[in-house]
C-alpha positions in Angstrom: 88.3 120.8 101.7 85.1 119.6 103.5 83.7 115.8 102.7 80.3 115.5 102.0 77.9 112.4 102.9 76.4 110.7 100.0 73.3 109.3 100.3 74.1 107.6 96.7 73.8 103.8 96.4 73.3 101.4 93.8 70.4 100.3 92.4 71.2 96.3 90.9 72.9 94.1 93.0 74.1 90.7 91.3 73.7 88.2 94.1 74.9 85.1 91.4 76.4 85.2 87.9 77.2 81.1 87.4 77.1 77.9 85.3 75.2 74.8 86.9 75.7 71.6 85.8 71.9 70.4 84.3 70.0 67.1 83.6 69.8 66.0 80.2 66.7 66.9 79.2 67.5 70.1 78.1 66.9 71.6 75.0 69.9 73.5 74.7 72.9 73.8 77.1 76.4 75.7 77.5 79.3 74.0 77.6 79.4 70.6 79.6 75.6 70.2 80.2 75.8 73.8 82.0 72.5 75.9 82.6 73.8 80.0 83.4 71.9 80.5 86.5 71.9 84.5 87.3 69.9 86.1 90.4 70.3 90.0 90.6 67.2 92.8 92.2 66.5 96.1 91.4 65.5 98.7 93.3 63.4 101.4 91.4 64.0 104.6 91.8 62.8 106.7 88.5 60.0 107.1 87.7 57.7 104.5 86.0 60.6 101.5 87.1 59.6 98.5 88.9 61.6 96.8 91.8 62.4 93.2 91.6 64.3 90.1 92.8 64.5 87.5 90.1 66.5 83.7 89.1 67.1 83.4 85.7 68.2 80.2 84.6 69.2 80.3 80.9 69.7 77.2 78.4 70.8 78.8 75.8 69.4 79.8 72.1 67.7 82.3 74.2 65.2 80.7 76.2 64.9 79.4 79.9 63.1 80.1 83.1 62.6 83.2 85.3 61.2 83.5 88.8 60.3 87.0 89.6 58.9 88.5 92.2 59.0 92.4 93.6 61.9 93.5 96.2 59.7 93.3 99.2 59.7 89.3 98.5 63.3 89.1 97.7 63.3 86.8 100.6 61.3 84.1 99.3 63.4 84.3 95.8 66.6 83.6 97.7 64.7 80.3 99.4 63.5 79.5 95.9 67.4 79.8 94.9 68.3 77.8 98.1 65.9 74.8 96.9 67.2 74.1 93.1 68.8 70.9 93.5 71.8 69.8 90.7 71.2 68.7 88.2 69.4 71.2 87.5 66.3 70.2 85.8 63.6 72.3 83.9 60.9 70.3 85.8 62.0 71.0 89.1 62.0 74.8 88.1 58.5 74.6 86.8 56.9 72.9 90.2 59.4 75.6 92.0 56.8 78.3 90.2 59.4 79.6 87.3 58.0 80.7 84.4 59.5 79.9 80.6 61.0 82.6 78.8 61.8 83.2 75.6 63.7 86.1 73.6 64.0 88.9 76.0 63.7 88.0 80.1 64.0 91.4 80.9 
């Protein structure tokens, strides 16, 4: 039997799935004043997709922040991930250039 390359790879990476501890000012947190911070990209491959590299920092009750960019930048989303300092506050987010979300992020 003869292996064959495969060119296959996958499309989302997960670079972060965890819970930060937050400020107080919150209007919702998880458990122990805990924000989920999540940072994942995409790479588009069908048609009509768009790639991306994005931070979403959830607060619960379905709203938070998102900083999204496309893949080509996925280097300045990783320094925007690098410069969140804990507690992790929603005003630091905002002057980082996240945007609030609510219902769907995606």
């Amino acid at each position: 039997m003869q292996l064959m390359a495969t060119r296959k790879e996958p499309r989302d990476f997960v670079h972060l799935d965890e819970l930060w501890d937050a400020d107080r000012h919150w209007p919702q947190y998880f458990y122990q004043h805990k924000v989920w911070v999540f940072a994942d990209e995409y790479r588009a491959e069908l048609t009509g997709d768009e790639d991306y590299s994005r931070i979403v920092i959830h607060g619960g009750d379905d709203h938070g922040w998102l900083f999204s960019r496309p893949l080509l930048c996925k280097f300045l989303v990783a320094a925007t991930l690098g410069k969140i300092v804990l507690p992790v506050s929603e005003r630091q987010l905002q002057q980082l250039g996240f945007v609030r979300w609510q219902g769907d992020y995606i």
